[in-house]
C-alpha positions as a printed Julia matrix, in Angstrom:
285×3 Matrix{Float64}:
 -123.92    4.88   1.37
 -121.25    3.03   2.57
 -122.66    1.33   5.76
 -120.21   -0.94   6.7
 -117.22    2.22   7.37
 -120.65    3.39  10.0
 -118.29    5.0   12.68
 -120.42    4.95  16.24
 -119.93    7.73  19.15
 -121.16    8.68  22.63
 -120.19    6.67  25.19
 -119.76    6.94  28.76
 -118.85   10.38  29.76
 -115.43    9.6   31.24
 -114.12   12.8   32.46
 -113.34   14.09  36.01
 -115.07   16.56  37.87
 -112.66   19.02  37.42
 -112.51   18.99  33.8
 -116.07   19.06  33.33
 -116.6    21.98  35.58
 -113.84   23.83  33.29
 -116.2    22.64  30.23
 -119.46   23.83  31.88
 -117.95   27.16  32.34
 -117.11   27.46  28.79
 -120.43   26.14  27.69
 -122.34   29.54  30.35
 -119.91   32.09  28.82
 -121.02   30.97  25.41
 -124.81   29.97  25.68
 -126.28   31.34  28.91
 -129.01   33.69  28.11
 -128.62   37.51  29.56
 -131.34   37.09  31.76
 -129.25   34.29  33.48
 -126.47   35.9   33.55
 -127.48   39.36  34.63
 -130.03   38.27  37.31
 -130.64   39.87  40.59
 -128.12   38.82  43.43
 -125.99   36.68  40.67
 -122.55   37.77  42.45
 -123.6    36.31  45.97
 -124.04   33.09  45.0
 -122.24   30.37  47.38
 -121.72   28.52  44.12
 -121.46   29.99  40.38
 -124.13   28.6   38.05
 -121.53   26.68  35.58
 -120.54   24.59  38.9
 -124.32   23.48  39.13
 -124.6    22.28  35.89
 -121.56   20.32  35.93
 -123.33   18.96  39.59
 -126.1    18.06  36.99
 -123.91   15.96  34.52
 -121.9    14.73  37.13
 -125.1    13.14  39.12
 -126.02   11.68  35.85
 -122.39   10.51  35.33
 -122.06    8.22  38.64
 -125.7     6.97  38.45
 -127.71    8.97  41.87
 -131.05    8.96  40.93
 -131.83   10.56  44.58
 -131.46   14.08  44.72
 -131.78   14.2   48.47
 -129.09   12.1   48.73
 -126.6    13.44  46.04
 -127.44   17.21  47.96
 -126.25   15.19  51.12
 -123.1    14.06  49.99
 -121.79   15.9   47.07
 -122.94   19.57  47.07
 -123.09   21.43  49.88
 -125.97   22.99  49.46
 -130.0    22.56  50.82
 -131.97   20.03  48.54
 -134.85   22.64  48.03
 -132.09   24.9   46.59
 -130.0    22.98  44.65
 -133.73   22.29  42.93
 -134.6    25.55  42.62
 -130.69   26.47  41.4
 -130.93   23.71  39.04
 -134.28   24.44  37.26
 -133.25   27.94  37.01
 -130.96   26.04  34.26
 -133.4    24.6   32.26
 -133.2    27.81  29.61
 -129.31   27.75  29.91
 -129.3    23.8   28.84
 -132.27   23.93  25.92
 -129.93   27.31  24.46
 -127.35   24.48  25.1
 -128.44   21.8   22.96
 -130.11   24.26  19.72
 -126.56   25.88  19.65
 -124.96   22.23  18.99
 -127.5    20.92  16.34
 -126.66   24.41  14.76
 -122.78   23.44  15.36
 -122.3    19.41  15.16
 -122.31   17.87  11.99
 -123.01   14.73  12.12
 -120.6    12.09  10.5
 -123.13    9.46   9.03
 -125.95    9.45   6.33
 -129.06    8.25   8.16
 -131.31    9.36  10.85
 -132.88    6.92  13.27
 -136.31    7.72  14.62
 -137.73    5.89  17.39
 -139.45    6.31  21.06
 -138.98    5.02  24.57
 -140.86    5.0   27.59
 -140.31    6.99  30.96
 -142.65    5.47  33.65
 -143.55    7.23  36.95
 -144.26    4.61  38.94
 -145.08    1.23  39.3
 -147.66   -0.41  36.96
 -149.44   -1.69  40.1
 -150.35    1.98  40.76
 -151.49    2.56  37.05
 -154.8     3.46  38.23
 -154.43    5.48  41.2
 -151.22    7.77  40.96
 -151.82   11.06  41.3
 -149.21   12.98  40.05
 -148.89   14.66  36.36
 -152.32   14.03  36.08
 -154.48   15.25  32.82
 -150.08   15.51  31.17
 -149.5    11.54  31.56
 -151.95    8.48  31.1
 -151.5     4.75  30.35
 -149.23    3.18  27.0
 -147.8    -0.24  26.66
 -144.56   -0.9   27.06
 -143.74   -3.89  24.38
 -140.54   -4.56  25.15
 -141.29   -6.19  28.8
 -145.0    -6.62  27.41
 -146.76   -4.3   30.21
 -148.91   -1.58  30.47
 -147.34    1.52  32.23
 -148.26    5.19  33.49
 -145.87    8.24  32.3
 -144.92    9.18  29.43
 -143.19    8.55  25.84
 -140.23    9.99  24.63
 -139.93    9.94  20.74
 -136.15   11.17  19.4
 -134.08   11.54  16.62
 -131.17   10.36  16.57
 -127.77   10.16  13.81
 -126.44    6.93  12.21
 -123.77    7.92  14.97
 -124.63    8.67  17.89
 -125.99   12.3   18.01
 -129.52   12.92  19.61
 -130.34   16.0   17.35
 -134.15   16.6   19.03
 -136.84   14.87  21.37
 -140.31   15.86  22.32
 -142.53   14.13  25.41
 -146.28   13.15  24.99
 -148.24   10.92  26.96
 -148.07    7.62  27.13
 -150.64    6.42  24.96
 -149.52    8.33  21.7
 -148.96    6.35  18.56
 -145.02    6.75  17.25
 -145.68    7.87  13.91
 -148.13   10.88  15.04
 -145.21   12.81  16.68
 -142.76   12.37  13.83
 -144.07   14.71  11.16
 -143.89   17.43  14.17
 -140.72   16.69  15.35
 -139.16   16.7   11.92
 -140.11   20.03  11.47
 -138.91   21.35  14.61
 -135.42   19.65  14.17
 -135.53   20.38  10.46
 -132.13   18.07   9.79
 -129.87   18.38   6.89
 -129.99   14.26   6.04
 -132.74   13.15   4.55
 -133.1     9.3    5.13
 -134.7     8.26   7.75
 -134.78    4.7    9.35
 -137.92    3.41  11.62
 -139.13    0.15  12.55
 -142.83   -1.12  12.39
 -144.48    1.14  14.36
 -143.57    3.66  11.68
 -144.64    1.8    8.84
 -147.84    4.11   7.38
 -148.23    5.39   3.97
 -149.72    8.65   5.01
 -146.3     9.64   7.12
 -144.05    8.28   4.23
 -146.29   10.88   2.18
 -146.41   13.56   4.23
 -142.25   13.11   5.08
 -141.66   13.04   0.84
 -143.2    16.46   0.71
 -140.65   17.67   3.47
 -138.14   16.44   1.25
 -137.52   12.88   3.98
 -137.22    9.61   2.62
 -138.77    7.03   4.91
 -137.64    3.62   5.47
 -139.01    1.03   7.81
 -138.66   -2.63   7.51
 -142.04   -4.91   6.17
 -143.81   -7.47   8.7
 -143.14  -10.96   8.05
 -146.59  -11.33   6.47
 -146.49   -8.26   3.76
 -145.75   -8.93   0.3
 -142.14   -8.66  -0.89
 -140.66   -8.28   2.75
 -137.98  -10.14   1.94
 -136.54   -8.78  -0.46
 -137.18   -5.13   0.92
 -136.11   -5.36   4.23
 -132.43   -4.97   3.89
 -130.39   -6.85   7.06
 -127.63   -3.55   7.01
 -129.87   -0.97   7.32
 -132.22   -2.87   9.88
 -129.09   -3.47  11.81
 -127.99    0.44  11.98
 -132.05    0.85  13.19
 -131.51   -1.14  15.62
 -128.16    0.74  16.79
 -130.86    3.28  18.34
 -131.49    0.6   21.15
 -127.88    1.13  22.48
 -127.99    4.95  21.66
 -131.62    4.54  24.47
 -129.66    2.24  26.74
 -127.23    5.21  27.61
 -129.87    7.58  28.11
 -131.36    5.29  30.46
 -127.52    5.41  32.13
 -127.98    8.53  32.36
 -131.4     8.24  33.88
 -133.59    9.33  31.32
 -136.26    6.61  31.56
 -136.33    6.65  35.39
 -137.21   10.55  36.23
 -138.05   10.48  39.73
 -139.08   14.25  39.39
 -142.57   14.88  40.76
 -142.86   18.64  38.36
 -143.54   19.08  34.77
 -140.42   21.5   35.17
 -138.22   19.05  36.99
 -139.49   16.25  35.0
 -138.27   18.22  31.51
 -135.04   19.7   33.23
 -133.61   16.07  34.73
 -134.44   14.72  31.07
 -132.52   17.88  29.08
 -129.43   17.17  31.65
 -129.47   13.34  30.2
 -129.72   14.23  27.0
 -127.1    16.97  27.7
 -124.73   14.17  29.35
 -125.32   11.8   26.3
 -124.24   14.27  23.92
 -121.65   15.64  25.81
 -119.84   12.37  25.26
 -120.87   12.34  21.73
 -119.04   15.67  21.38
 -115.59   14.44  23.85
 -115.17   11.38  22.04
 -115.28   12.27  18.19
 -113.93   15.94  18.39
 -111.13   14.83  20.85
């Protein structure tokens, strides 16, 4: 493996308007689902359905977390139904993303598995918030060394840039319980895998050798032989997965303001969408 030729992709999604609505239109003649397509009324739509999505990744694009106020400015249509326009989506953008894993192949050698946190609302309102209750609860988030309530979002992502699958749990869920799960359901073609400590467990390196996954994660400090197994090159490309997060969050994917389950997963899928769009732009053009 040859980590120091590690090419890195997906940056800022630096196209205009009109050139991403032409791209959105390609994407509905090639992935939206009949029953999209086909629905009741679709010709009398003030706008087509490709023009919302690229409203979507646009939104995402110049950083207006408000709804409301992107409906206001921008779209010419009622907030209540751009929403309901926009979750009518949500099948059109998963079909979306499965058809690209099934499509992109990724340029590096390694897979990068980590999580990060989405909050819905302040931690001073841990204890009383109402919404997604019995869906959401209490983690910690150790980066800023608080406790938060929302939810965790653990992803896979290529040596270069490519988020290949996610899946949400609560809060309070421990890393390495989702990634046997979510290995399955991405089912990758590379085989190494790179984590950090909160993956370190002999029963998930097990269970990952019998998929046919090699796991790596780096040793604590205080574990026998950790110097000499935690190689600096390959904890630096595991680390490359905290810029890969940082864009997401660009692209507000850790601050959902979304008050559904539905909206909650469809403003998430159109971040993920966005990040990979650029992914796409940038190594294939």
């Amino acid at each position: 493996m040859n980590y120091l030729k590690l090419n890195r992709f997906s940056h800022h999604l630096q196209v205009s308007f009109n050139r991403l609505n032409v791209i959105c239109r390609s994407l509905y003649k090639l992935y939206a689902p009949d029953g999209l397509k086909h629905r009741k009324n679709v010709d009398q739509t003030k706008l087509p359905d490709s023009s919302i999505l690229a409203m979507l990744i646009w939104q995402t694009e110049i950083g207006i977390e408000s709804q409301r106020r992107f409906c206001k400015f921008f779209v010419g249509l009622s907030h209540s139904r751009f929403n309901r326009r926009a979750r009518m989506l949500l099948p059109l953008i998963r079909c979306i993303r499965q058809g690209w894993n099934q499509e992109v192949k990724v340029g590096g050698e390694l897979l990068i598995i980590d999580s990060f946190p989405i909050p819905v609302c302040q931690p001073v309102r841990n204890y009383h918030v109402k919404i997604f209750r019995g869906i959401a609860d209490i983690g910690y988030k150790a980066t800023k060394k608080i406790y938060y309530y929302g939810f965790k979002v653990h992803a896979i992502v290529s040596d270069d840039g490519y988020l290949l699958d996610y899946a949400v749990t609560k809060a309070s869920v421990h890393d390495a319980k989702e990634t046997v799960e979510l290995m399955i359901n991405a089912h990758p073609a590379n085989h190494y895998l790179l984590g950090d400590e909160g993956y370190l467990s002999k029963n998930l390196a097990t269970n990952l050798k019998h998929m046919g996954y090699v796991l790596w994660t780096p040793y604590r400090k205080n574990m026998q032989g950790a110097r000499r197994h935690n190689d600096h090159q390959l904890m630096a490309i595991r680390r490359s997965i905290e810029s890969d997060f940082s864009l997401l969050s660009y692209y507000n994917a850790e601050n959902n303001r979304a008050r559904s389950p539905v909206g909650f997963q469809q403003r998430l899928e159109i971040a993920i969408l966005a990040y990979n769009m650029a992914y796409c732009l940038e190594r294939f053009n």
